[in-house]
C-alpha positions as CSV (number, residue, x, y, z in Angstrom):
1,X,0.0,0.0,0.0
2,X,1.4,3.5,-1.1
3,X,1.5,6.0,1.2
4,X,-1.5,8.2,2.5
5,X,-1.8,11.8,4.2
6,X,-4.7,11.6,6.8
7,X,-3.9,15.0,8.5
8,X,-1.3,17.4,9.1
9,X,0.1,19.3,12.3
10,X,-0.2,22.6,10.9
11,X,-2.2,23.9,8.4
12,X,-1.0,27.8,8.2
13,X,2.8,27.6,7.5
14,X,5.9,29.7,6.6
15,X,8.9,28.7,4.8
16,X,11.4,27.1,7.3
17,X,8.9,25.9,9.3
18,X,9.0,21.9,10.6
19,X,5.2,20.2,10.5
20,X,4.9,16.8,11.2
21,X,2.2,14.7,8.3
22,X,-0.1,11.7,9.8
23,X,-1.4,9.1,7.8
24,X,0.6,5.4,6.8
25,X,2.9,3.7,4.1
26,X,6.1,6.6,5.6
27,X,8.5,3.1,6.8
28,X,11.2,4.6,4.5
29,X,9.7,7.3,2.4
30,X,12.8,10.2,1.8
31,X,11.1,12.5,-0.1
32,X,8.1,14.8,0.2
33,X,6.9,18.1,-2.0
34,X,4.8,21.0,-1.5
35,X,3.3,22.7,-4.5
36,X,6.2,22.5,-6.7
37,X,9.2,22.8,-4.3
38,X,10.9,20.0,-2.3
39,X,11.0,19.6,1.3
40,X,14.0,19.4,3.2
41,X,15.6,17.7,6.6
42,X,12.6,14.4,5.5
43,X,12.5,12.0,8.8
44,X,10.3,8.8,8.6
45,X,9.5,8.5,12.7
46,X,7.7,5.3,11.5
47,X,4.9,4.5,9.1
48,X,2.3,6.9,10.6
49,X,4.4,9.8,11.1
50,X,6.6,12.0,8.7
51,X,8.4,15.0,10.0
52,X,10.2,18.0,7.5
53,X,10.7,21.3,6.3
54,X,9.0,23.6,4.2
55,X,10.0,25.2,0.6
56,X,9.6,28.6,-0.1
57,X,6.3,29.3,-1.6
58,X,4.4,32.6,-2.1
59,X,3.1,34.1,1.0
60,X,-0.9,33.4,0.7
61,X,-0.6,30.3,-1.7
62,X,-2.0,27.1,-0.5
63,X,0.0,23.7,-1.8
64,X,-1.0,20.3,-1.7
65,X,1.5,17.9,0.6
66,X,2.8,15.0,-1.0
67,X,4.5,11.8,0.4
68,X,6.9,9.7,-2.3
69,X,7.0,6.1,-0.5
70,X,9.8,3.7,-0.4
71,X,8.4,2.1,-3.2
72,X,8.2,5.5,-5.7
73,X,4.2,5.8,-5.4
74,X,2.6,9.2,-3.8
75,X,0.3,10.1,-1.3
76,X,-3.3,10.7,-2.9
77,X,-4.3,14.6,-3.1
78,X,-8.1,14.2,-1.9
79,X,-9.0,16.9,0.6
80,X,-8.1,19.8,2.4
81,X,-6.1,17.5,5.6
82,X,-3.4,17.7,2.6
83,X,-3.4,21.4,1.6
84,X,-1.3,24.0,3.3
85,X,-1.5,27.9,3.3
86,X,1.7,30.1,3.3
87,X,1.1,33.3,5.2
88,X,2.8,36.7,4.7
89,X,5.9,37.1,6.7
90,X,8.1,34.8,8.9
91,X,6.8,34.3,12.4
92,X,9.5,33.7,14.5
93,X,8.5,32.8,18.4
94,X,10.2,33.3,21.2
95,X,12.5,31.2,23.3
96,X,11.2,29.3,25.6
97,X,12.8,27.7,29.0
98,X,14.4,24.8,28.0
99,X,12.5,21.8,28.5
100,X,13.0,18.2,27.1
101,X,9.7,16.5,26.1
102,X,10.4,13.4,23.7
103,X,12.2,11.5,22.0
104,X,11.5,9.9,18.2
105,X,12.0,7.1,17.6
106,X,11.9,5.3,20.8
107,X,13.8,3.2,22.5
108,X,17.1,4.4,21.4
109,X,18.9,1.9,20.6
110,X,22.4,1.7,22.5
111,X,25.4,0.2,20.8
112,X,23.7,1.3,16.8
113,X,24.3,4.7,16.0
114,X,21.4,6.3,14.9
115,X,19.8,9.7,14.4
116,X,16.7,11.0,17.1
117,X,14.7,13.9,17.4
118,X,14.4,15.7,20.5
119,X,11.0,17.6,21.3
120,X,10.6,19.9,24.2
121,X,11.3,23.5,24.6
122,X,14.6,26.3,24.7
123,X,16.5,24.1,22.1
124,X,16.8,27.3,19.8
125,X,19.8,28.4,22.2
126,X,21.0,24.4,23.1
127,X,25.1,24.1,23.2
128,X,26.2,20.5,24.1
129,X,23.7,17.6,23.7
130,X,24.8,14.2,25.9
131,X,22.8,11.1,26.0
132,X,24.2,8.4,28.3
133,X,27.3,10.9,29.7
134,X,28.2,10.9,25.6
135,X,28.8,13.9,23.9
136,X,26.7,14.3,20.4
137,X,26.6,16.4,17.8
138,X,23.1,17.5,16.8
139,X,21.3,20.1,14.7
140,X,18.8,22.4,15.5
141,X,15.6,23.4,13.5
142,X,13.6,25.3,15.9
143,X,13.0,26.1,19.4
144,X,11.0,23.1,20.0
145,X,13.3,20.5,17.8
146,X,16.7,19.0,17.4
147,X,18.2,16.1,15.6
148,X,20.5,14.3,17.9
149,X,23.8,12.4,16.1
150,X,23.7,9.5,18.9
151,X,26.9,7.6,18.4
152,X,27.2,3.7,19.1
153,X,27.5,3.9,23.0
154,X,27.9,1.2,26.0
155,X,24.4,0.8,28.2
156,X,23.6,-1.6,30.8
157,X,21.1,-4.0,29.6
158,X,19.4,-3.5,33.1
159,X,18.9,0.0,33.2
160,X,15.8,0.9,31.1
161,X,16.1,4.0,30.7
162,X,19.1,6.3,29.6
163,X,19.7,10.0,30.3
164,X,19.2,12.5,27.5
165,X,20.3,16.3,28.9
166,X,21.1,19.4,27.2
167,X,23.3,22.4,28.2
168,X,22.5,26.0,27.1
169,X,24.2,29.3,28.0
170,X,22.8,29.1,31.7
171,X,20.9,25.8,32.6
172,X,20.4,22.1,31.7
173,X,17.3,19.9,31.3
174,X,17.5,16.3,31.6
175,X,14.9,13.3,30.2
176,X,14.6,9.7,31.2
177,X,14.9,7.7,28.1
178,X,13.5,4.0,27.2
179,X,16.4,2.4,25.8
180,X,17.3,-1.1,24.5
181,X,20.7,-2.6,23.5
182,X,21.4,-3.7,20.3
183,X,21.2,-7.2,21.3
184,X,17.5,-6.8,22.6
185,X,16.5,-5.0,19.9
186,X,17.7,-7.5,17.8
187,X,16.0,-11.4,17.4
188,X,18.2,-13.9,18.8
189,X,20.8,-15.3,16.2
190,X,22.0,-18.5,17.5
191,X,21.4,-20.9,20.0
192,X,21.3,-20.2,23.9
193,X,24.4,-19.7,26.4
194,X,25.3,-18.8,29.4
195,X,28.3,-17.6,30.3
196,X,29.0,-16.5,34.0
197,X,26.8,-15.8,37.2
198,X,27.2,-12.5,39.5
199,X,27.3,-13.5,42.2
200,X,28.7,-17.0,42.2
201,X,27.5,-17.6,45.5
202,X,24.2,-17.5,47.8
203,X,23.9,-18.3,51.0
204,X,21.1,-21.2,51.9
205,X,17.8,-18.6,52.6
206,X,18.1,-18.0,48.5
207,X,18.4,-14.4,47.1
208,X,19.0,-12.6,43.5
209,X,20.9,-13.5,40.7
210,X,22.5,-12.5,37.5
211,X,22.9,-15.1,34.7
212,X,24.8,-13.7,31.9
213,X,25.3,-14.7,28.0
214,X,23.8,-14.4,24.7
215,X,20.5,-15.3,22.9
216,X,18.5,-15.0,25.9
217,X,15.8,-12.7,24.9
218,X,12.9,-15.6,24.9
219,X,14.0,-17.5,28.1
220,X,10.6,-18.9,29.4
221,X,12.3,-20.7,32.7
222,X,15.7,-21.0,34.7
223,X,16.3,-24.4,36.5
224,X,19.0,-24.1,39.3
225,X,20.0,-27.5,39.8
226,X,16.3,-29.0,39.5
227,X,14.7,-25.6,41.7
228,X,13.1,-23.4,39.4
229,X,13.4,-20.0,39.8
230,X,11.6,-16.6,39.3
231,X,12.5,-14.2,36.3
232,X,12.6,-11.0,37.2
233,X,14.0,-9.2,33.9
234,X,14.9,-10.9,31.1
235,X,17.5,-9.3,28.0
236,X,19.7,-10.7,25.3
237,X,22.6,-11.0,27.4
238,X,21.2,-11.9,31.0
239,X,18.2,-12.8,33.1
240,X,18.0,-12.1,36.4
241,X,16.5,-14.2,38.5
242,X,15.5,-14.7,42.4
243,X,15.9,-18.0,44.6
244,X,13.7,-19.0,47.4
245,X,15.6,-21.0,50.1
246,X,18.1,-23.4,49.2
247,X,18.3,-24.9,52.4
248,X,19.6,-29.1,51.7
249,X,21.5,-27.9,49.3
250,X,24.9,-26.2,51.3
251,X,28.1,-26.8,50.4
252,X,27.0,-27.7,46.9
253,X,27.8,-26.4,43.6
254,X,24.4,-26.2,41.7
255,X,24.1,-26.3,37.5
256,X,22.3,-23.0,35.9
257,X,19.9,-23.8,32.5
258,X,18.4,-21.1,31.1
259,X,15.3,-22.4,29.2
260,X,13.9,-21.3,26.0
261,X,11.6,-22.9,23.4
262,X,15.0,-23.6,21.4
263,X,15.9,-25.7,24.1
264,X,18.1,-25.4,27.3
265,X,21.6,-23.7,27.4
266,X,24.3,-26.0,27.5
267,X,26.4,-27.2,30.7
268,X,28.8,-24.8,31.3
269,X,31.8,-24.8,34.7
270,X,31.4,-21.7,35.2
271,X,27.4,-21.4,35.3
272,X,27.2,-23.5,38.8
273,X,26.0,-21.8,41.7
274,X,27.6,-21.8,44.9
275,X,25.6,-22.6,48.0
276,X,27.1,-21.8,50.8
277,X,26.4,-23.3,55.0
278,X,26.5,-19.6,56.7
């Protein structure tokens, strides 16, 4: 199905100006005209949502919007939701106080660098952009947008969220993130592993532990030498997981399975619990 323009987020416009178009078919669409004149700075968020920048175009003209999709067909000109109307001059609001709102597309996506827009407020003025304590470049557009140059950076599977903040001449503003690593947001390649446990040891009333390895996204069950356990996160490269009592079982060195419908991870040395008599 070709792309299709259900509405837009501003209908009375001025060259320069970012609107966002609604509608479907925008998964890869680069290109988008009004009237006769190209857009510029296209983003595909996704397939419902298509951000960019408006041509010049005579102050009280009104131009249809038009979507090329991935595929080379165009958005339908039907109604008035794709019709915009230039008016006379430039507005050009003030700054606000900077404020982060959003972030599109979400999660980001740690270890794949990738390019994000950032919504809020005061980013007209913004001078160093960081997401996870890394420095990235970034562009602005307007006092309410900026693309952020996110480069490929480390992130703790457990943590999920990272933190977005921005710097201007006299303040920052920070923002809780939803972010994935490239491993969860990826579908397990191989077959299941573990590798390691933190800690290596619990004492006999049970407690919380680590499993670490690969391919683990669709673990379904962990077995702890024959005592199943409960799962309290799961990721690509660990599960963690928490142990009633082990009590019977002190002094022994217990082997860690992490289940999935593939099948069970093989025996590994180092994936054998400690249980110690304290």
């Amino acid at each position: 199905m070709g792309p299709r323009v259900d509405s837009l987020s501003n209908y009375q416009v001025t060259a320069g100006q970012q609107i966002y178009a609604y509608g479907a078919g925008f998964a890869g669409a680069t290109r988008v005209t009004v009237g006769d004149a190209e857009a510029t700075h296209v983003f595909s968020a996704d397939d419902v949502t298509i951000l960019f920048t408006l041509p010049d175009q005579p102050g009280g003209s009104t131009n249809w919007v038009v979507v090329t999709g991935a595929d080379g067909s165009t958005s339908p000109c039907v109604g008035d939701a794709q019709l915009v109307t230039y008016l006379d001059g430039v507005i050009d609001p003030p700054r606000g106080a900077l404020r982060l709102d959003s972030v599109t597309p979400s999660p980001i996506v740690a270890g794949r660098p990738n390019d994000y827009w950032l919504v809020g407020s005061g980013l007209s003025d913004a001078g160093v952009v960081m997401v996870g304590g890394q420095a990235c470049d970034f562009e602005t557009h307007d006092d309410a947008r900026l693309i952020m140059r996110v480069p490929a950076f480390h992130h703790d599977s457990s943590q999920p969220t990272v933190e977005v903040k921005v710097h201007d001449q006299q303040t920052s503003a920070t923002l809780a993130v939803p972010c994935v690593t490239e491993a969860d947001a990826t579908p397990p390649a191989g077959p299941p592993w573990v590798g390691h446990l933190d800690p290596e040891e619990l004492p006999a009333t049970g407690g919380r532990l680590v499993v670490h390895g690969g391919s683990l996204s669709d673990v379904t069950a962990v077995d702890v030498g024959g005592i199943d356990a409960t799962i309290e996160e799961i990721h690509d490269d660990q599960v963690v997981i928490s142990l009633g009592s082990l009590a019977g079982y002190e002094h022994q060195h217990l082997p860690v399975t992490a289940i999935t419908p593939r099948g069970g991870t093989p025996y590994v040395e180092t994936a054998k619990l400690h249980v110690r008599g304290d």
